[in-house]
C-alpha positions, 0 to 999 in steps of 0.5 A: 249531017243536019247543021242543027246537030253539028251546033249541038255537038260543038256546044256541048264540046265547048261546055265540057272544055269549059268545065274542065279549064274551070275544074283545072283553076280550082285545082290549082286554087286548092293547092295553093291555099294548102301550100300557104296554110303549109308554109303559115304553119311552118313559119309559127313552128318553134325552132328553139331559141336565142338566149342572151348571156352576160360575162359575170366572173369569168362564166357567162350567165344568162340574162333572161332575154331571150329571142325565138329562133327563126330560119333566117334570123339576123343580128345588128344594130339596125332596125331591120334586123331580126334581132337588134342589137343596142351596141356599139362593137355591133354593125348594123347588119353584123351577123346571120343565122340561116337554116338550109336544109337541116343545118343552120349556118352561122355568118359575119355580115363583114362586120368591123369588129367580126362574129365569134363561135366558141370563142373562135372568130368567123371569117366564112358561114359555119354550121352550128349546134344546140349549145353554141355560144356566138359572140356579136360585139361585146354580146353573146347568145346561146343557141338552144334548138328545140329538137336537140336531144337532152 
C-alpha cells in the first residue's frame, strides 16, 4: 500500500471524526438553548397569586395589594425575600411557599411568632389549596391559584 493513500485515508478519517465531535457540540448547544428558553417560559408562567387581607369586623377583606405567585416564594422582613414584610410580629426569614411537583408546600422558617394556615398554627411543611388563608405575624394572605377550578 502506497504511503500516499494510507495519509489520505487518515485524513479523511480525521475529517469525518472532526465533523461529527462538531455535529455533537452543536447538538448539545441546541438543546441547551431549547431548555433555557423552556425554563425562561416556565418562570414567566402565572401560577396565581398572593392577596393580602386586613381584619375588618371580624372578616377578613382585601387590601388590594397583591403579589404573583412563584415556585419558590418566601415571606419576611428581610430585603431578600420574595415577598417583604413591613411587621413587627414578622421574622426576617418567616415563612415559604415551595411548589414540588403539583402540590405547593407551606413552611414557618422557626420563626418567633410561627405561621397559621386556616387559623391553625404550622409546626411542619403543609400542602396548600386555592383559597387558603396564611397568617405571617399579624398579616394574612389568600392564596388564589390560577388553575383552580371555579
Amino acid at each position: 500500500m502506497d504511503i500516499t493513500l494510507v495519509l489520505f485515508v487518515l485524513r479523511v478519517a480525521s475529517a469525518m471524526v472532526l465533523g461529527a465531535f462538531v455535529l455533537a457540540i452543536a447538538a448539545l448547544l441546541y438543546r441547551d438553548l431549547r431548555q433555557a428558553a423552556h425554563t425562561q417560559g416556565s418562570a414567566r408562567r402565572s401560577y396565581g397569586q398572593i392577596v393580602a387581607l386586613l381584619p375588618m369586623d371580624g372578616k377578613l377583606v382585601k387590601t388590594g395589594t397583591s403579589h404573583p405567585l412563584t415556585p419558590y416564594t418566601s415571606f419576611g422582613r428581610a430585603p431578600t425575600n420574595t415577598i417583604q414584610l413591613e411587621d413587627s410580629a414578622t421574622s426576617n426569614e418567616h415563612a415559604t411557599l415551595t411548589q414540588k411537583g403539583v402540590q405547593w408546600w407551606l413552611e414557618d422558617r422557626n420563626s418567633r411568632n410561627g405561621t397559621t394556615l386556616n387559623g391553625t398554627p404550622i409546626d411542619r411543611p403543609v400542602i396548600i389549596t386555592h383559597g387558603d388563608i396564611i397568617g405571617i405575624g399579624k398579616l394574612h394572605f389568600r392564596i388564589d391559584f390560577t388553575d383552580a377550578p371555579a
